[in-house]
Each structure stands twice: as C-alpha cells, then as structure tokens.
N, C-alpha and C positions, 0 to 999 in steps of 0.2 A: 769318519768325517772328523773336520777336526776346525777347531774355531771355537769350539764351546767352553762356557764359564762353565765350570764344575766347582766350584764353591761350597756350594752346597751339602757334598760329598755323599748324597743318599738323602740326608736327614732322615737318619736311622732313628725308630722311637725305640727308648732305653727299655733292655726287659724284655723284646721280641726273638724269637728265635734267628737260628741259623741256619743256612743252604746243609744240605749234607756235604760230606766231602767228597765223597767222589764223581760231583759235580765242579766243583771250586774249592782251591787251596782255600783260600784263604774270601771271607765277605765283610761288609758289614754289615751290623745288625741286620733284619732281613722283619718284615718286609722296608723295603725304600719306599720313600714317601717323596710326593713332590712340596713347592714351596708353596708355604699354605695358602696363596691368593691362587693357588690353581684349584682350588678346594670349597666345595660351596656346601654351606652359606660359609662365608667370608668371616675370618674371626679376626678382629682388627689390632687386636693385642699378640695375638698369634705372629700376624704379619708383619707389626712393626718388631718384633723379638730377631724372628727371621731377617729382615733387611737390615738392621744394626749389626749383625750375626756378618750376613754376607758382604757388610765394607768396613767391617773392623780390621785392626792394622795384624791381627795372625790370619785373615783370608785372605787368597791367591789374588782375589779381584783388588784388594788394597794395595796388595804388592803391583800389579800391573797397572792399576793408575799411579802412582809413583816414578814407574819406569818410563810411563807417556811425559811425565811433568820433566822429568830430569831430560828426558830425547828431546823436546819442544826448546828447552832452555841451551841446549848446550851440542847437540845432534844436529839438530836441521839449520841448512842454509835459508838466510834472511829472505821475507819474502819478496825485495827486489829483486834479490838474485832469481828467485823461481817465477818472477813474471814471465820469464820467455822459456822455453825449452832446453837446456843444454847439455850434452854428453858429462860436464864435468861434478853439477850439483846431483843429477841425476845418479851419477856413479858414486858420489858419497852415499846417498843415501842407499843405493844398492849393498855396499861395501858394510855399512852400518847394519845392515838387516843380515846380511850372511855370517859376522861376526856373532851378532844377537843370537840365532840359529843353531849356530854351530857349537856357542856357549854355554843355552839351555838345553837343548836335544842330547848334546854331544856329551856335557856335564853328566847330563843323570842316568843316559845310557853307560858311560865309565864308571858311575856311582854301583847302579844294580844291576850289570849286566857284565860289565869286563875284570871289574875288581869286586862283585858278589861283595858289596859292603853292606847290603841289610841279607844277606843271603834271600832265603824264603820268605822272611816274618811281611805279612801282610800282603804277599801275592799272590792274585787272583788265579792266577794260571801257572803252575811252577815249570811247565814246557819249555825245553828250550827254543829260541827263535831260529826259525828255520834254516836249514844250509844243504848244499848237492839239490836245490829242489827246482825243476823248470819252472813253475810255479810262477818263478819270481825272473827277473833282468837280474843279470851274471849269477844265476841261480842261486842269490844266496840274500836272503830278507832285509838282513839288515843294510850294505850294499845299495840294494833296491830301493829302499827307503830313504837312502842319505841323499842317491841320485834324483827322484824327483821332489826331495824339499830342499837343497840345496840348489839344484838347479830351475826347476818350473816354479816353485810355490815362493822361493825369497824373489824371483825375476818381478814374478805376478802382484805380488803384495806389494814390492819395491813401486811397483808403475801407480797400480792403484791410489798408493801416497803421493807421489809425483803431481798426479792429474790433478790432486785434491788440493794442495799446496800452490799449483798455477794459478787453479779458480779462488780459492784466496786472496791469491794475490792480485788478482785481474777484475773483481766484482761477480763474479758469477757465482760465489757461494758467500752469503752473509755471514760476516765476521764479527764475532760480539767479543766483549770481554767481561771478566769475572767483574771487574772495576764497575764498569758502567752497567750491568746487568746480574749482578748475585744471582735473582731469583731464577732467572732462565738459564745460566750458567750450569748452575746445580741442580736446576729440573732435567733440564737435556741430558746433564751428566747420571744421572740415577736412571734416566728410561732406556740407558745406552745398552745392557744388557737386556731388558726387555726386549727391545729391539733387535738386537742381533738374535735370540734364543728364537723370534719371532721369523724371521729371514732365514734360519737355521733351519727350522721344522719345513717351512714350504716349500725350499730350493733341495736341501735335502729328498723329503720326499716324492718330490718327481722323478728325483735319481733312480727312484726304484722303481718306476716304469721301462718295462719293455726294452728297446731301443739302448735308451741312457744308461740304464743299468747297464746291458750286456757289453756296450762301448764305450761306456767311462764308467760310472762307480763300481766297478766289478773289478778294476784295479784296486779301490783301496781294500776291497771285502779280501782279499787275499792276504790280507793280515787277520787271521780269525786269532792269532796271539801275538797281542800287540806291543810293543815295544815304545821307547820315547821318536825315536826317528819314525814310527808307522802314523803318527796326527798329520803332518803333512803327504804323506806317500799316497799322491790322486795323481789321474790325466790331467793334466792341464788347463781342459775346460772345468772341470772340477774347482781346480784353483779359483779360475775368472768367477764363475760362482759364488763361491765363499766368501773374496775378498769385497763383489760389489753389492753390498750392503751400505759399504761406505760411500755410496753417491748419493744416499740421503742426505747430505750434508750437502749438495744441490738446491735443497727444498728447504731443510732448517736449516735458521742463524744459529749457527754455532762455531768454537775457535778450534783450532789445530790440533790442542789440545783433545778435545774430544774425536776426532779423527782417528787422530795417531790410537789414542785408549781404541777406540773401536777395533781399530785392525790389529792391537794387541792381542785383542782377545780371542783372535784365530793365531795368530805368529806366536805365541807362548802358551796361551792355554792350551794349542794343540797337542803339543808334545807332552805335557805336564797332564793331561788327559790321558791322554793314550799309553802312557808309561808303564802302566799294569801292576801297579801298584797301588793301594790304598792313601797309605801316607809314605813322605821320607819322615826318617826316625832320627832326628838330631841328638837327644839325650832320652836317658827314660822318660823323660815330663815334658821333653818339647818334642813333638810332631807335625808336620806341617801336613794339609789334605793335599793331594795333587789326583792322584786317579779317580774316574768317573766311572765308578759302578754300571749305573743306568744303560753308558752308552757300550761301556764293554760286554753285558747283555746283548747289545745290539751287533754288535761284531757277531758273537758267537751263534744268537738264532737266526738273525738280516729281518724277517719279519713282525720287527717290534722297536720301540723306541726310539722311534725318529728324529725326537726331538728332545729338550732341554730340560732340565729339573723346573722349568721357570717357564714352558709351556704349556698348558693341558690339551694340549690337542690327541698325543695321544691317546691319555682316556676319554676324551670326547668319541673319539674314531674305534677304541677298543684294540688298540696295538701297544696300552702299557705290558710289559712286565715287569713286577716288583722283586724278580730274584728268587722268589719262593718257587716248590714245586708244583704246586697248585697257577704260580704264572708260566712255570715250561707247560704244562699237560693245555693253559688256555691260549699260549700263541703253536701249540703241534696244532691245536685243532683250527684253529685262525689262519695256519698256512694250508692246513688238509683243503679248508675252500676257498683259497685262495685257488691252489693247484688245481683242483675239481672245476671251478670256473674257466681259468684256461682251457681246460681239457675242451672241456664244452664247446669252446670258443674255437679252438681248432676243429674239431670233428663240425661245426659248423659251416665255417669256409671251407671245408672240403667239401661237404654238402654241397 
C-alpha cells in the first residue's frame, strides 16, 4: 500500500539490537517503535520531540509540504478556471502529476536499481526485482509496476484533485486562508497526517478481507520485494481508495494547499516508502530517511502492520511486528489462527 508518511523511519531506540541476517540485509535499529502518542501513558515531552522531529526541514514530510506550496503557487490553474469542468485544466494537472511520478519513482529507481549508486548499503532485501515471472503483467515487476502507477494511480489522484479544486471553487468545500485564519490553517495542517495514517489503517485493512484481498489487494502483495515504482503498483479500486481521503476537505474548511499536501502524501511518499531502502546516502553525513521499515514487514509477512508509525491500531488489534524475532514467531502464530478460523469456517458451510 502506499500513501504513507514514513518520516518516522522506525524510531529506532539507540543501543537495540539487530534482525539476524538472514532474515534481512540490511534493518534498523530493531526493535521499531511507534510515535510516542500511540504509546500510553502519553509522555508529552516525548511527543512534542517527535513532531518537531517529523516536520523539520531534513523530513520527507517537510519536503512534501513544500512541494504542495510551490504546486498551489505556480502548478494549478486559477480557481475560475476550475469552476467548470474542462478537458484542458484537467489535463494540466494530469500532465503535472505524471511528470511528478515519473521524476520521483523513476529518479530513485535509476538511483538504486539501474545504475546500483548506493549498491547494497542499507537495503532491506538485497533480491533482485523480479523478471520472466507470470506473477506479474508482461512478466516482468518492474514493468508491472510503472503500468499501473503511471497509468491507473496518476489518472485516479489526478481526478481526485480535480473534484477538490471544482468544490473550491464552486462553495462546496470551505476555503480558508492562512491570512484570515493562522490558527486553523496550521491545526488542519499538523492533523493532515494523522488523518491520512487514520484513513490508511481502516481502508487498508478491509483490503485484507476475503473478497478484496483476493480481487484487489493481492495485486500489490505481489511485490513481497519492493521496489520505488511498487508504492503505487494496486487495481485501481485500490487507487479510488487511497486517494479518497481527500473528500474530507468536503466537511473541513480548509485551502488547496492542504489538499494537494494530503494527496502528496500517497503520490510521493508512496514510492519513497516502498523503495526498499532505508535511507538515500547523499554524503557520509547527510542521509535522507525514505523507506518504511514497518510497512515493508508487511509486504513480506501480509498479516501484520496494517497501518502507519502514527496509528496504534495495530497494537491495539495485536497485528504489530516490531522486526524482531520474537515479532515473526508472534504474527506465524497470529496467522496459524487466523488460518485455523477459516478452516473452521469452511468445514462449517459444508456442514
């Protein structure tokens, strides 16, 4: 799945062990923890450490509100233009979003994938991405992956923007600005990832009921080693999922800005998630976080980690793993009755 802030990067506590290796090339620190307001009792010094952490100008999420503020200013057509419908605003903003896409996905796949510029250092899974495999459309993963995010998930994201930008301009979504409202400006803006992580976990997790799984999310799970073009690589309804989150902005007043930041955080954080990597390594001292531990856990077991460094629902529900061995041995046993219940459940309607 892909959409998630990974910011967070684990929040590895310093001084913890490490996965063995021949589990994982490459982790960190181990065990992962989430962010501390998923963590009770609530340590509030903790938490404000954390969130100054996660929008400071070296995290991904700083970069991605940044690239919302410069789209908003110089990207999107005026909202007179988007009061009506039109093939021509419409396909800018299409055209904008496949660029975007094609830039980050395409960038960092070239980076550590076609010209091996960090080789191994810091990857989760040293495997190559798959190729000759039916597995996958034109049997060959990566391919597969450019196909449905290039073409279903910039379509889907692209429309979603569209609809949001009409209702701004038409009164159907309340429009504020920073100017006339700081306070709510900058609250809506700070709970945008909560929100999404929150919309993440529940739409997510249905995925893996019955049905949906086997008819849509069981297309992305076929990336169990994931690459930057694998964050987008879903069925389509998959996409319409992910992307509509942002019809909240139906209910709250909020500006474009916040929009556009929300659906950034599936159109870029997807791929920068999924990249299977820890960090890119610009010099020995500057590293930037881009892969998501947690959720590449969830690739590789499917029953666990459903959701966000910045939800607790997994360990609410008992489907965290923390990357240790002691979390494989507790989601084998968490799918054993999982599987066991099924079983049940069949030999019953036979019955």
């Amino acid at each position: 799945m892909t959409g998630v802030d990974a910011t967070a990067g684990g929040m590895a506590a310093p001084g913890k062990r490490r996965a063995p290796r021949n589990t994982w090339h490459f982790t960190p620190t181990l065990p992962i923890t989430q962010a501390p307001y998923c963590e009770w009792p609530l340590k509030p010094g903790k938490c404000l450490v954390y969130l100054l952490k996660s929008w400071s100008p070296l995290a991904e999420r700083f970069f991605i509100l940044l690239a919302a503020i410069a789209i908003w200013h110089w990207f999107v057509p005026s909202l007179e233009r988007t009061a009506t419908f039109r093939f021509d605003w419409m396909f800018e903003i299409w055209l904008r979003n496949f660029i975007l896409v094609l830039t980050i996905a395409g960038g960092l796949h070239l980076w550590f994938f076609t010209f091996a510029g960090q080789g191994d250092e810091m990857r989760y899974d040293k495997r190559p991405l798959a190729r000759d495999s039916r597995v996958f459309h034109f049997g060959n993963q990566v391919w597969d992956n450019m196909f449905w995010t290039l073409g279903s998930s910039v379509l889907v994201g692209t429309l979603f923007e569209c609809l949001m930008l009409w209702a701004y301009a038409n009164g159907y979504a309340v429009l504020i600005t920073f100017t006339e409202n700081p306070g709510l400006f900058i609250g809506v803006l700070l709970l945008i990832p909560v929100w999404s992580g929150f919309h993440f976990y529940w739409f997510h997790r249905a995925l893996h009921i019955g049905p949906l799984y086997r008819h849509v999310h069981s297309w992305h799970h076929k990336n169990v080693n994931t690459g930057p073009w694998s964050g987008h690589a879903m069925h389509p309804v998959e996409h319409i999922g992910l992307y509509s989150d942002a019809l909240i902005y139906f209910l709250v007043a909020s500006h474009p800005i916040h929009m556009i930041f929300n659906l950034l955080l599936h159109t870029i954080a997807g791929p920068t998630s999924h990249c299977g990597y820890e960090k890119l390594k610009l010099s020995s001292r500057v590293q930037v976080q881009l892969g998501d531990f947690m959720h590449q856990l969830h690739h590789k077991y499917i029953h666990c980690n459903y959701g966000t460094y910045e939800t607790p629902w997994d360990k609410i529900f008992g489907s965290f793993h923390d990357g240790t061995p002691e979390g494989d041995r507790h989601i084998h046993e968490r799918r054993r009755r999982i599987l066991a219940r099924k079983s049940e459940r069949r030999v019953g309607n036979a019955a």
